[in-house]
Chimera marker file (.cmm) of the C-alpha trace (Angstrom):
<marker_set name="trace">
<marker id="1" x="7.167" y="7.281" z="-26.717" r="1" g="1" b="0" radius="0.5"/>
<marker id="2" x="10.910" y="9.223" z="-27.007" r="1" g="1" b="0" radius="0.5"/>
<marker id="3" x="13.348" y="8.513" z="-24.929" r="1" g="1" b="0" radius="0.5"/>
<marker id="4" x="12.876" y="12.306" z="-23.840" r="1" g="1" b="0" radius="0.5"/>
<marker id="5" x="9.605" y="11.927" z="-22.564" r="1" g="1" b="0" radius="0.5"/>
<marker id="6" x="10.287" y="8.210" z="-20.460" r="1" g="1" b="0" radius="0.5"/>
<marker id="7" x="13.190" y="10.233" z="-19.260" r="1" g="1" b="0" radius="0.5"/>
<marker id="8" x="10.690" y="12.693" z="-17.431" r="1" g="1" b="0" radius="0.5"/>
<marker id="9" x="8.797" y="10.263" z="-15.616" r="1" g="1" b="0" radius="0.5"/>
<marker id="10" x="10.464" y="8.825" z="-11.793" r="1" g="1" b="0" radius="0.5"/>
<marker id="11" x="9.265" y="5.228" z="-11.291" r="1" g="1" b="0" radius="0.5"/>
<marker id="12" x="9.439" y="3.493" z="-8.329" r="1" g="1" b="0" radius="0.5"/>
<marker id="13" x="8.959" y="-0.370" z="-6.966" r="1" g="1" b="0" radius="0.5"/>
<marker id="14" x="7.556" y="-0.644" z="-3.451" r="1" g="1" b="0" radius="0.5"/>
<marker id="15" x="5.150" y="-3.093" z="-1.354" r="1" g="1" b="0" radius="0.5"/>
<marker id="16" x="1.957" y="-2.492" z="0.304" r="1" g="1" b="0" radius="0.5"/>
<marker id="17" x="0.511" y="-5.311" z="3.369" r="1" g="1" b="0" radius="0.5"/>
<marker id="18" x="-2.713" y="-5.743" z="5.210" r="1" g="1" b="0" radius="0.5"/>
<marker id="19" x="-2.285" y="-7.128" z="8.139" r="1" g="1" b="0" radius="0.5"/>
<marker id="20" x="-5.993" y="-9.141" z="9.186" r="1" g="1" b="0" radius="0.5"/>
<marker id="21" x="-6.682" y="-10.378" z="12.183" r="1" g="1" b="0" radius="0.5"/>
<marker id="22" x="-9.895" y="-12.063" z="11.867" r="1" g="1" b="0" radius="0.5"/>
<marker id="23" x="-12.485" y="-9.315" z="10.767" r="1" g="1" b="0" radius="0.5"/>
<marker id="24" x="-10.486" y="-6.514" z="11.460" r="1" g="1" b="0" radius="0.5"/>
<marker id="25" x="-6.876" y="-4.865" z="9.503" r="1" g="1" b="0" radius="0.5"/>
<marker id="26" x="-3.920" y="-2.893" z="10.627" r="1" g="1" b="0" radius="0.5"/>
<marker id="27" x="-4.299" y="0.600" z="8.855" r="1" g="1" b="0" radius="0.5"/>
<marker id="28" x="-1.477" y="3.400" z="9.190" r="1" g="1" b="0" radius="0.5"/>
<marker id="29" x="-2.831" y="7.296" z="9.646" r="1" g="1" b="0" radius="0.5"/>
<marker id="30" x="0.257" y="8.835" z="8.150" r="1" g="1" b="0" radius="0.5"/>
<marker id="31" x="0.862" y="12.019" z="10.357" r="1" g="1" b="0" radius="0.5"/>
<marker id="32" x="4.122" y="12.123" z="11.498" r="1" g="1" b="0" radius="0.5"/>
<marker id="33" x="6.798" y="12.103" z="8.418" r="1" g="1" b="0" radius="0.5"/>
<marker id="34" x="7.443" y="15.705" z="6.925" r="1" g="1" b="0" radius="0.5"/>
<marker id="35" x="6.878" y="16.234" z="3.054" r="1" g="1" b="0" radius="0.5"/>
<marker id="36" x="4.626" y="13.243" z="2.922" r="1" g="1" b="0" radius="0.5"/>
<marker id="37" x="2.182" y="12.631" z="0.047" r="1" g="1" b="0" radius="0.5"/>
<marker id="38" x="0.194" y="10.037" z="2.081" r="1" g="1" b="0" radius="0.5"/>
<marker id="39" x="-0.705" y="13.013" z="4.984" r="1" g="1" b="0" radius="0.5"/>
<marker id="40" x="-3.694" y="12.748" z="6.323" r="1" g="1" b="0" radius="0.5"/>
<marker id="41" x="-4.476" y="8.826" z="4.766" r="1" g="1" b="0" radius="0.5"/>
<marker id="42" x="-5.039" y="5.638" z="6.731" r="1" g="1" b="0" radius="0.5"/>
<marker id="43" x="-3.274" y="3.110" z="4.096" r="1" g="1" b="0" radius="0.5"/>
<marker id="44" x="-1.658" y="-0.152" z="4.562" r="1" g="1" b="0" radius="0.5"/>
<marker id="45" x="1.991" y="-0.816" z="5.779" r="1" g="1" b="0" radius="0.5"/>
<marker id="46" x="4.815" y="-0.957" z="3.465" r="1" g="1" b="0" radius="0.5"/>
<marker id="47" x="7.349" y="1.315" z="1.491" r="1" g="1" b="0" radius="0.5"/>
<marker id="48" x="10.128" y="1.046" z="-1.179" r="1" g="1" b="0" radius="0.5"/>
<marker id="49" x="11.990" y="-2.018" z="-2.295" r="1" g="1" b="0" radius="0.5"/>
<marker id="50" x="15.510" y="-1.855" z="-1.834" r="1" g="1" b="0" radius="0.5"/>
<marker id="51" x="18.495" y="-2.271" z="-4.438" r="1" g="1" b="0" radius="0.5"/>
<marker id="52" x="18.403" y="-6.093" z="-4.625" r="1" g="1" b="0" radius="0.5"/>
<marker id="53" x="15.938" y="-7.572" z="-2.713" r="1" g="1" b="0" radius="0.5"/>
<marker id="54" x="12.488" y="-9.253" z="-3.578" r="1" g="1" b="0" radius="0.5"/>
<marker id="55" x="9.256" y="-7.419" z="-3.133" r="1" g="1" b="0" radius="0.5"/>
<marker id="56" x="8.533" y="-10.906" z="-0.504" r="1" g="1" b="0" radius="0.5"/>
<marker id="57" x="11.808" y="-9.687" z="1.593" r="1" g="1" b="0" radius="0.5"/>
<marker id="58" x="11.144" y="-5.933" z="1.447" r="1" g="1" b="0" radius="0.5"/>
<marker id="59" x="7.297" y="-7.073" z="2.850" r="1" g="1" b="0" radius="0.5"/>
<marker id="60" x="8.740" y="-8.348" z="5.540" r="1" g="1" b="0" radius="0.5"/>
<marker id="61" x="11.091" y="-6.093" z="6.094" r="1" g="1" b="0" radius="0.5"/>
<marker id="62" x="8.862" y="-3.269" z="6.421" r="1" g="1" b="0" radius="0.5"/>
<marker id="63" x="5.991" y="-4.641" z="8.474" r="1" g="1" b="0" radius="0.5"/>
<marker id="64" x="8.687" y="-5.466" z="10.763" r="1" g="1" b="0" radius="0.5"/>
<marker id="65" x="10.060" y="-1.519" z="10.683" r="1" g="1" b="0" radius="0.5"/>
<marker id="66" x="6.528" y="-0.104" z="10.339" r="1" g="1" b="0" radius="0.5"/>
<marker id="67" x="5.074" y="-2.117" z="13.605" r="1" g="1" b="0" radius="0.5"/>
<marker id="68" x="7.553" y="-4.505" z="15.305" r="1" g="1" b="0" radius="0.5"/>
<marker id="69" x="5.638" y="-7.772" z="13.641" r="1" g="1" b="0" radius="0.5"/>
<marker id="70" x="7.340" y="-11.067" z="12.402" r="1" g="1" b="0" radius="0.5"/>
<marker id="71" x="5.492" y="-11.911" z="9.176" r="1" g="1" b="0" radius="0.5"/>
<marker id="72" x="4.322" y="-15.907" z="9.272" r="1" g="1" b="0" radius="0.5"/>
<marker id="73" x="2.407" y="-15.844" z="6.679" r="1" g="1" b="0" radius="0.5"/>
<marker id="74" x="1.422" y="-13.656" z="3.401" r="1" g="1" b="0" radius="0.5"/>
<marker id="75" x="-0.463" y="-13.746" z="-0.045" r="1" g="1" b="0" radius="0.5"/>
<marker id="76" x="0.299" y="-11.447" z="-2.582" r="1" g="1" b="0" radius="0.5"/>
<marker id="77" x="-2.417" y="-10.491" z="-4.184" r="1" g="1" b="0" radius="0.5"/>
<marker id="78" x="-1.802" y="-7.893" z="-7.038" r="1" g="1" b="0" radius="0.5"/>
<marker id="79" x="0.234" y="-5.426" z="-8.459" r="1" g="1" b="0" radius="0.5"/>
<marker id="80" x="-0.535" y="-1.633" z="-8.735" r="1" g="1" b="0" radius="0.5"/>
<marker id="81" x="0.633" y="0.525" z="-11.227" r="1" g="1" b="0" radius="0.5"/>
<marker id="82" x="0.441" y="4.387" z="-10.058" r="1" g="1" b="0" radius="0.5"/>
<marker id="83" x="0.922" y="7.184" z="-12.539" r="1" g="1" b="0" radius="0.5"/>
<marker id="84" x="0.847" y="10.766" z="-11.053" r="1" g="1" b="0" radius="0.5"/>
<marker id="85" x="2.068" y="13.711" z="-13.548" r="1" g="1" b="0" radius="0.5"/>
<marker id="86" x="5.477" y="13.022" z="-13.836" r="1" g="1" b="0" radius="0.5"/>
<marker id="87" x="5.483" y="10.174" z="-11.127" r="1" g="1" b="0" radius="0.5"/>
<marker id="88" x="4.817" y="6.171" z="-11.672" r="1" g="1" b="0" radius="0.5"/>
<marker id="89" x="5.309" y="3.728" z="-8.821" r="1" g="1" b="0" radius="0.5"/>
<marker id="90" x="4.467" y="-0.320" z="-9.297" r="1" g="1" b="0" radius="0.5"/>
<marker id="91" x="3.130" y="-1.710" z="-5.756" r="1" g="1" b="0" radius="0.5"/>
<marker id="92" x="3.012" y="-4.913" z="-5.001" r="1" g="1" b="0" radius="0.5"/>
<marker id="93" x="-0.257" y="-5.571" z="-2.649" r="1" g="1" b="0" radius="0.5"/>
<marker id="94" x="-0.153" y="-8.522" z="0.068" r="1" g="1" b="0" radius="0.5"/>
<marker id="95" x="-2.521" y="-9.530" z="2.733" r="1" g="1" b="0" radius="0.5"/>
<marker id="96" x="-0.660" y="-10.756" z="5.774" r="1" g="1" b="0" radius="0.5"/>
<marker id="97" x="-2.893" y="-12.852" z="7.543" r="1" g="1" b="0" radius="0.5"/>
<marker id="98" x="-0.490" y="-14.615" z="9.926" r="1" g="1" b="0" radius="0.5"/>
<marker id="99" x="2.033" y="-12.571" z="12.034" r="1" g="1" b="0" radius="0.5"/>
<marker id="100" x="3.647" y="-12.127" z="16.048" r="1" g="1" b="0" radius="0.5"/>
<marker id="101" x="5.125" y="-9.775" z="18.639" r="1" g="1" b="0" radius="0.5"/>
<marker id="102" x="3.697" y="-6.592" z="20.034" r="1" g="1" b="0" radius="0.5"/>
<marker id="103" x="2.992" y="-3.085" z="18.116" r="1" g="1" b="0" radius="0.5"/>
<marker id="104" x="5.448" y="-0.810" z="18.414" r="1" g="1" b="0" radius="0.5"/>
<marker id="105" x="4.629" y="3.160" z="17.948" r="1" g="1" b="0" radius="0.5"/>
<marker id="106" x="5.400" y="4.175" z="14.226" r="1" g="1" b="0" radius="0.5"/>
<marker id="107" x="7.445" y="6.933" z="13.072" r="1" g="1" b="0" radius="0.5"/>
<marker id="108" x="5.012" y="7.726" z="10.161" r="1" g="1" b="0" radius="0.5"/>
<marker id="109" x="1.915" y="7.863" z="12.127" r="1" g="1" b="0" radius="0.5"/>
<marker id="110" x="-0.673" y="5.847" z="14.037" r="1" g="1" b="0" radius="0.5"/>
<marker id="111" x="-1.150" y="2.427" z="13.863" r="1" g="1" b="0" radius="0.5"/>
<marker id="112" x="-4.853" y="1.250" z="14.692" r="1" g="1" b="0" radius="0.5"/>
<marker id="113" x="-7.464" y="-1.854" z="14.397" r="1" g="1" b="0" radius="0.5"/>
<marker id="114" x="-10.165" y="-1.433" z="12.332" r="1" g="1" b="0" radius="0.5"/>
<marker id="115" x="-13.382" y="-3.661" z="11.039" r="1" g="1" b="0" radius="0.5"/>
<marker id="116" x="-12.653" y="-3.856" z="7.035" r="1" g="1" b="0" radius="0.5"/>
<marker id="117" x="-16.438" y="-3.164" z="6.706" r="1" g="1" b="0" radius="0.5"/>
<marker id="118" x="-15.533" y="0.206" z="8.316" r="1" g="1" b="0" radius="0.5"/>
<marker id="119" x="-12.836" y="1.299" z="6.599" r="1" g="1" b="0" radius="0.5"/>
<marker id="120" x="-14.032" y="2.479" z="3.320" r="1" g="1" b="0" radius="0.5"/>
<marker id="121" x="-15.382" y="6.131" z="5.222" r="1" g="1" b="0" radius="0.5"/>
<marker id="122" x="-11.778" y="6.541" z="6.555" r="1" g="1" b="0" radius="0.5"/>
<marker id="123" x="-9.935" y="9.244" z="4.699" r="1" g="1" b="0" radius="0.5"/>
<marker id="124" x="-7.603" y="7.570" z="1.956" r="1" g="1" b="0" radius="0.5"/>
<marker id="125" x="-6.831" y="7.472" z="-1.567" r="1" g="1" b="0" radius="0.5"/>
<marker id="126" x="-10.103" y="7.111" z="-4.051" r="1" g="1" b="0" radius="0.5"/>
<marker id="127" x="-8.369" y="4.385" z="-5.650" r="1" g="1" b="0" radius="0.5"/>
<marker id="128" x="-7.216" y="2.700" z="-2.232" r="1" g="1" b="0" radius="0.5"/>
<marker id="129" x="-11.041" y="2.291" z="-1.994" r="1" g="1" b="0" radius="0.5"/>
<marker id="130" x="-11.053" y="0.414" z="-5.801" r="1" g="1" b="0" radius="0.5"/>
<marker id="131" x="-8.472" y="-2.477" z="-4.516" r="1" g="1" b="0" radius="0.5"/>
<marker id="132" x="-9.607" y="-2.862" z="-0.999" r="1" g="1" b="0" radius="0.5"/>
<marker id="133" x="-12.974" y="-3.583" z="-2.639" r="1" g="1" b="0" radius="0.5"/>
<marker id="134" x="-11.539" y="-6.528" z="-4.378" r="1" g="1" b="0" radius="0.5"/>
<marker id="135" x="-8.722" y="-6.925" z="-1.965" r="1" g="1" b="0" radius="0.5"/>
<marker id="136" x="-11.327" y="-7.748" z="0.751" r="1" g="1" b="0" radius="0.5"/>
<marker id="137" x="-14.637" y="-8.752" z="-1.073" r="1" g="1" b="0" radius="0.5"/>
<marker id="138" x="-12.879" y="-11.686" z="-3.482" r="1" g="1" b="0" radius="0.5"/>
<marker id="139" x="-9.955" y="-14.129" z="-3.747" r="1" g="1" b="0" radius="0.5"/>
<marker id="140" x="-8.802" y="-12.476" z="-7.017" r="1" g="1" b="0" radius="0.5"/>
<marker id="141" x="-5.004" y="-11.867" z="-7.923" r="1" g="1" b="0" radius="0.5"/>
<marker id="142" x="-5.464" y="-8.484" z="-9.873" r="1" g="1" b="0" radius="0.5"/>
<marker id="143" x="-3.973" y="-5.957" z="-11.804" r="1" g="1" b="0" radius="0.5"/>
<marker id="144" x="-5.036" y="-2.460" z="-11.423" r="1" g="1" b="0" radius="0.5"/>
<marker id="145" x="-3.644" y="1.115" z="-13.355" r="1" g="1" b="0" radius="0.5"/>
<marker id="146" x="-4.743" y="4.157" z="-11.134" r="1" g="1" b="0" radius="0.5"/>
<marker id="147" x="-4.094" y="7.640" z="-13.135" r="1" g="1" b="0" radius="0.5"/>
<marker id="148" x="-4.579" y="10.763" z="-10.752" r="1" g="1" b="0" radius="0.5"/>
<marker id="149" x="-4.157" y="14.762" z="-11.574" r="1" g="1" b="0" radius="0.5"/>
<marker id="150" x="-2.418" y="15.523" z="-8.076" r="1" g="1" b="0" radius="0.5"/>
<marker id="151" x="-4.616" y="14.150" z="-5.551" r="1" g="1" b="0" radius="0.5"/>
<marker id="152" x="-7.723" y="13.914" z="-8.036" r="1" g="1" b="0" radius="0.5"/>
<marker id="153" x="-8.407" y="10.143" z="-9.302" r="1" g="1" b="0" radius="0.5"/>
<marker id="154" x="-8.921" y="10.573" z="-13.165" r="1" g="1" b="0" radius="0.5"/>
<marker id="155" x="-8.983" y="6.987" z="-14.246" r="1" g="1" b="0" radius="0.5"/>
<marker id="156" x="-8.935" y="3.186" z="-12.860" r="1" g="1" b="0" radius="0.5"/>
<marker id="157" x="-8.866" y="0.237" z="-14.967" r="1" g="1" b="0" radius="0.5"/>
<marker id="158" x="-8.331" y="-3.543" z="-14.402" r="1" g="1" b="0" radius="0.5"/>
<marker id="159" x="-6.089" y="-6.161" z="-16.405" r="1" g="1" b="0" radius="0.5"/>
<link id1="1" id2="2" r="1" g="1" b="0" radius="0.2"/>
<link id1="2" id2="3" r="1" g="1" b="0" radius="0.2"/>
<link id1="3" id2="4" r="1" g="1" b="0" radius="0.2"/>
<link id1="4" id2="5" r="1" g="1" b="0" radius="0.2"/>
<link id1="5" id2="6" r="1" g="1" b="0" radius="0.2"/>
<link id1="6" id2="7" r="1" g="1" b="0" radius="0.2"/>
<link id1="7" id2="8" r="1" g="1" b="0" radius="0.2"/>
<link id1="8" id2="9" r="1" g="1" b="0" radius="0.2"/>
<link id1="9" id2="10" r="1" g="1" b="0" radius="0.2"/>
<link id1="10" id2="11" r="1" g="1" b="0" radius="0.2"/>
<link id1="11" id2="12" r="1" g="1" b="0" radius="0.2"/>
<link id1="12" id2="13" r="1" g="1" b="0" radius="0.2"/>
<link id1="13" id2="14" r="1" g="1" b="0" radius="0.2"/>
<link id1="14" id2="15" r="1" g="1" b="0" radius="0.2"/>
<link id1="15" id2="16" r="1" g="1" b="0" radius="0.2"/>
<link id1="16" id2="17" r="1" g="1" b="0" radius="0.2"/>
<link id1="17" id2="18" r="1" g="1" b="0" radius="0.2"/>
<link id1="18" id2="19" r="1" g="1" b="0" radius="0.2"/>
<link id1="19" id2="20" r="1" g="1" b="0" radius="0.2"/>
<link id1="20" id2="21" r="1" g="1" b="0" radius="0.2"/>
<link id1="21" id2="22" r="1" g="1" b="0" radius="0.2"/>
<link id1="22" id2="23" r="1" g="1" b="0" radius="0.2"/>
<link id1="23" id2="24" r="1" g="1" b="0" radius="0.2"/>
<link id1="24" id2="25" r="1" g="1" b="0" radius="0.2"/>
<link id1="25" id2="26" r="1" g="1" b="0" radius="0.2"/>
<link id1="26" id2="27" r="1" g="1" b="0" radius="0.2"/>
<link id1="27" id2="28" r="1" g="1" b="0" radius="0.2"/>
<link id1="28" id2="29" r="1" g="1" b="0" radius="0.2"/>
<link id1="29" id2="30" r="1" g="1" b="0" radius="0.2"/>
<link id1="30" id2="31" r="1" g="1" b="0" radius="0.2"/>
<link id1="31" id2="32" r="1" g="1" b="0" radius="0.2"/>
<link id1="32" id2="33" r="1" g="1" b="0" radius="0.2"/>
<link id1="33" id2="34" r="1" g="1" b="0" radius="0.2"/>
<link id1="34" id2="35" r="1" g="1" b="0" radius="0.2"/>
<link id1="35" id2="36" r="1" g="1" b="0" radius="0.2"/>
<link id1="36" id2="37" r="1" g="1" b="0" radius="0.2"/>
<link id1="37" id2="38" r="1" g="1" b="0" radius="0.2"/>
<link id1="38" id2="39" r="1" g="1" b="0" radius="0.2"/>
<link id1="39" id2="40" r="1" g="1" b="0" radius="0.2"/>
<link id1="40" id2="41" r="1" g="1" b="0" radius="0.2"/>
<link id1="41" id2="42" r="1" g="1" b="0" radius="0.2"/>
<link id1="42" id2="43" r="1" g="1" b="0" radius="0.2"/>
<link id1="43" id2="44" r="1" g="1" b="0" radius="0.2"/>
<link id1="44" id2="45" r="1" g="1" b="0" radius="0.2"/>
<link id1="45" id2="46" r="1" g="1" b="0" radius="0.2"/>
<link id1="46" id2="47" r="1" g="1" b="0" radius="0.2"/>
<link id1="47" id2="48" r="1" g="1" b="0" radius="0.2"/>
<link id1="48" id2="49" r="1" g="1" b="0" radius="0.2"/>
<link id1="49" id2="50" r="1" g="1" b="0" radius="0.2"/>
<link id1="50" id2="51" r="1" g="1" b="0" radius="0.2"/>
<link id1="51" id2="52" r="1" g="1" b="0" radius="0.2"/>
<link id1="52" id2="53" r="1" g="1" b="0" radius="0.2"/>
<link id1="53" id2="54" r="1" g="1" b="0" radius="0.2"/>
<link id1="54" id2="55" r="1" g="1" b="0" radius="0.2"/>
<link id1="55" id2="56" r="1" g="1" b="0" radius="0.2"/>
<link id1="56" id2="57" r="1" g="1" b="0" radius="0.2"/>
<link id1="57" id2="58" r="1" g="1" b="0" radius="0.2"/>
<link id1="58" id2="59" r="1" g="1" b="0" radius="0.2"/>
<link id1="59" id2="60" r="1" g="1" b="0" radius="0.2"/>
<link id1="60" id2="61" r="1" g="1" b="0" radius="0.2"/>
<link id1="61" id2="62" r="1" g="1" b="0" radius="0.2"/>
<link id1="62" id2="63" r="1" g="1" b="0" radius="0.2"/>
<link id1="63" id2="64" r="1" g="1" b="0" radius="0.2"/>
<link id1="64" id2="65" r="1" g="1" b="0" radius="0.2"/>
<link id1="65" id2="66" r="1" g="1" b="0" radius="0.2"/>
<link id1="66" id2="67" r="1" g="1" b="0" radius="0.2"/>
<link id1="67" id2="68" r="1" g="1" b="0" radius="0.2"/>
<link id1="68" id2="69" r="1" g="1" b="0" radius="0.2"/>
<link id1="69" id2="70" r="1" g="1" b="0" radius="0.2"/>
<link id1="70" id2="71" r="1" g="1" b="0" radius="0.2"/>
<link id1="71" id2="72" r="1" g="1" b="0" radius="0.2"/>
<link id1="72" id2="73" r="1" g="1" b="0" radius="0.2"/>
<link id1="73" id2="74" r="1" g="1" b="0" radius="0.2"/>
<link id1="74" id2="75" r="1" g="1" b="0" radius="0.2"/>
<link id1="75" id2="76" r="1" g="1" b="0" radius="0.2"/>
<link id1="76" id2="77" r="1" g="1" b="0" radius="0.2"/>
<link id1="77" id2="78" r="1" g="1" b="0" radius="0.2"/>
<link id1="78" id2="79" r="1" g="1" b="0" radius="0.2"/>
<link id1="79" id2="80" r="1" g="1" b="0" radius="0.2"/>
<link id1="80" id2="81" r="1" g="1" b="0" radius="0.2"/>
<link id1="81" id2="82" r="1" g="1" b="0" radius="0.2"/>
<link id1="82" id2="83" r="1" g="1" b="0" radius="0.2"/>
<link id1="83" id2="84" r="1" g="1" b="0" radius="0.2"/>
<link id1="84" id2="85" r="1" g="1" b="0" radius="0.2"/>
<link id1="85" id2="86" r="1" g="1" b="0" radius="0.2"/>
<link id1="86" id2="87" r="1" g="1" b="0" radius="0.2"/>
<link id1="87" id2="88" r="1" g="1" b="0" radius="0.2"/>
<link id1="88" id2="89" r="1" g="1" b="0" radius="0.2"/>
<link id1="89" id2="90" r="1" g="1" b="0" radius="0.2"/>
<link id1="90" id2="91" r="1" g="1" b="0" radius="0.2"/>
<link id1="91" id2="92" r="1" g="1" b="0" radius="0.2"/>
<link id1="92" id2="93" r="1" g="1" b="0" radius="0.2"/>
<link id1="93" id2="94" r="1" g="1" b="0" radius="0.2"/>
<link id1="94" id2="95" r="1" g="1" b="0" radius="0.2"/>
<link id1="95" id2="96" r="1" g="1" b="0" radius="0.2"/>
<link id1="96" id2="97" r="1" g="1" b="0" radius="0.2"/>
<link id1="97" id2="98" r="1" g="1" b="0" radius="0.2"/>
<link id1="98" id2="99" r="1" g="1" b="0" radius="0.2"/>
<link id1="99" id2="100" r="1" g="1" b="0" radius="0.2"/>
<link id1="100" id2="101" r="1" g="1" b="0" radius="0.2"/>
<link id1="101" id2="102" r="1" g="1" b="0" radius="0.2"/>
<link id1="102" id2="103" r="1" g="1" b="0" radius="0.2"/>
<link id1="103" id2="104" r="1" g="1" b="0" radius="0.2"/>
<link id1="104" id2="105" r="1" g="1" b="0" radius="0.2"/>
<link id1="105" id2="106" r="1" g="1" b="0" radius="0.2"/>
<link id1="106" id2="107" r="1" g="1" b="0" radius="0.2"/>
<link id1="107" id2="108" r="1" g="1" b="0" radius="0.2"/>
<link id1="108" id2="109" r="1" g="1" b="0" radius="0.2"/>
<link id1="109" id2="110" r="1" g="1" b="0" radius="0.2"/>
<link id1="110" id2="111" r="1" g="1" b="0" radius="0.2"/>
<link id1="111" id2="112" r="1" g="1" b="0" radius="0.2"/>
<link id1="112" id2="113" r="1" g="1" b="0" radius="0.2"/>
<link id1="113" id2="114" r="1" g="1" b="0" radius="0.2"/>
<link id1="114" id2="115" r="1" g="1" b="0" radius="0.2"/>
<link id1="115" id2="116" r="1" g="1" b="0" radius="0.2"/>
<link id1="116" id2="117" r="1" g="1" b="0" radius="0.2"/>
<link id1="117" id2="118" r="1" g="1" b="0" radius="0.2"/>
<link id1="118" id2="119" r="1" g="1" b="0" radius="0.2"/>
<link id1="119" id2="120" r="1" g="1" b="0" radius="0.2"/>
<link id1="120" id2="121" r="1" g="1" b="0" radius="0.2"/>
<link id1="121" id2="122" r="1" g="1" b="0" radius="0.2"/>
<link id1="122" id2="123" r="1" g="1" b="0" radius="0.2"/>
<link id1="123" id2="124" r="1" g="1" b="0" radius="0.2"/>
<link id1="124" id2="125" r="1" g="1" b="0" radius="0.2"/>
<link id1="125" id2="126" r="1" g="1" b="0" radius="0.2"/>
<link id1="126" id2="127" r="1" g="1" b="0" radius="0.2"/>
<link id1="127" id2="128" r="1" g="1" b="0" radius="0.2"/>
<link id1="128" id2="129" r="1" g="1" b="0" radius="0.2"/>
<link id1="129" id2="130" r="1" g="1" b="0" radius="0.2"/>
<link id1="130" id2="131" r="1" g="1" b="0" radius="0.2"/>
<link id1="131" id2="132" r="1" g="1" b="0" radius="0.2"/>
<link id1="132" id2="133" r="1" g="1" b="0" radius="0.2"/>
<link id1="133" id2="134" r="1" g="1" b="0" radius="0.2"/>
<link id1="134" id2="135" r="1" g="1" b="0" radius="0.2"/>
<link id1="135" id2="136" r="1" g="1" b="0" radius="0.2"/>
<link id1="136" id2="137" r="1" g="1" b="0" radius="0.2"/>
<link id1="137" id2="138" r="1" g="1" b="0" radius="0.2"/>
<link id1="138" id2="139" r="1" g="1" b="0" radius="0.2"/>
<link id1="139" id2="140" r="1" g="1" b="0" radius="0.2"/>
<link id1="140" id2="141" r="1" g="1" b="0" radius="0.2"/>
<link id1="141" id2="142" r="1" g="1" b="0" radius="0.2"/>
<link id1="142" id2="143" r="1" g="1" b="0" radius="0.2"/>
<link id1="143" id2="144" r="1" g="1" b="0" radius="0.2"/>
<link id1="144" id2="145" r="1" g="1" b="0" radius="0.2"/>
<link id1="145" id2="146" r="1" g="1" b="0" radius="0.2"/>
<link id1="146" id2="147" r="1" g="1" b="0" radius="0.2"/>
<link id1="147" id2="148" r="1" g="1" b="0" radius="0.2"/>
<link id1="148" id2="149" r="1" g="1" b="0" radius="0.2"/>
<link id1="149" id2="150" r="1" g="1" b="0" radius="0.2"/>
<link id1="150" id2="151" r="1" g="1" b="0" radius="0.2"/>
<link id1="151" id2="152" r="1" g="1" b="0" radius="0.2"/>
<link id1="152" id2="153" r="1" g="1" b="0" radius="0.2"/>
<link id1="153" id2="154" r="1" g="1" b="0" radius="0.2"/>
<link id1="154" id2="155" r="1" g="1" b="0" radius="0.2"/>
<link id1="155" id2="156" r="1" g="1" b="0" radius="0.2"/>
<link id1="156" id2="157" r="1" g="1" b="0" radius="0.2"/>
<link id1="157" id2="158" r="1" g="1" b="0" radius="0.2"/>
<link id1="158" id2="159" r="1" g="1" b="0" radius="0.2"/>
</marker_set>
């Protein structure tokens, strides 16, 4: 590949968490944030990693911004790579299965309980739907490349 054509592509490092409670997770219904490509998705909690911290600190930092919880305990289980036209963003994935405090309301959207076997007819990302199969169905740590066309999901493929 030239150096012109990495050039064109914006890449970007952030974390993802699923916060279980028994047989239920935390999901976010991003409604409330202007310009944002996750409108209208119930996805996990998380966002970007910050200029010098671990992907372990920036998990914890933003369940505590995203919902007012003190992570306890966490598992990272994968890494995603993302490639959208001229976008590419690695996410680290975690399950956060021990945590405290009280919900706060979110200034991205809705925060709500669900049972995990309910979640795959929510509306969310086609390939959201790939690693929450895995995420939720086996103990795997996995690597996963998800190619989409805009909002279309052209190609998945595990390492």
């Amino acid at each position: 590949m030239t150096a012109l054509k990495r050039l064109k592509f914006k890449m970007i490092e952030t974390v993802l968490a699923y916060l279980v409670n028994k047989d239920e997770v935390l999901l976010l219904y991003r409604n409330k944030k202007k310009n944002d490509i996750n409108e209208g998705k119930w996805i996990g909690v998380g966002g970007h990693i910050e200029i010098g911290e671990s992907p372990s600190d920036a998990l914890i930092r933003e369940v505590k911004e995203e919902t007012n919880l003190d992570v306890i305990t966490f598992t990272k289980r994968g890494e995603i790579l993302f490639i959208n036209n001229d976008f590419k963003e690695i996410m680290h994935l975690y399950v956060v299965n021990e945590y405290k405090g009280d919900i706060k309301e979110c200034d991205e959207g809705e925060l709500r309980y669900f049972k995990i076997k309910d979640i795959f007819s929510l509306p969310m990302w086609e390939g959201d739907k790939i690693f929450l199969d895995k995420l939720f169905n086996t103990d795997e740590v996995f690597s996963l490349t998800l190619t989409y066309n805009g909002n279309k999901l052209i190609k998945s493929e595990f390492h």
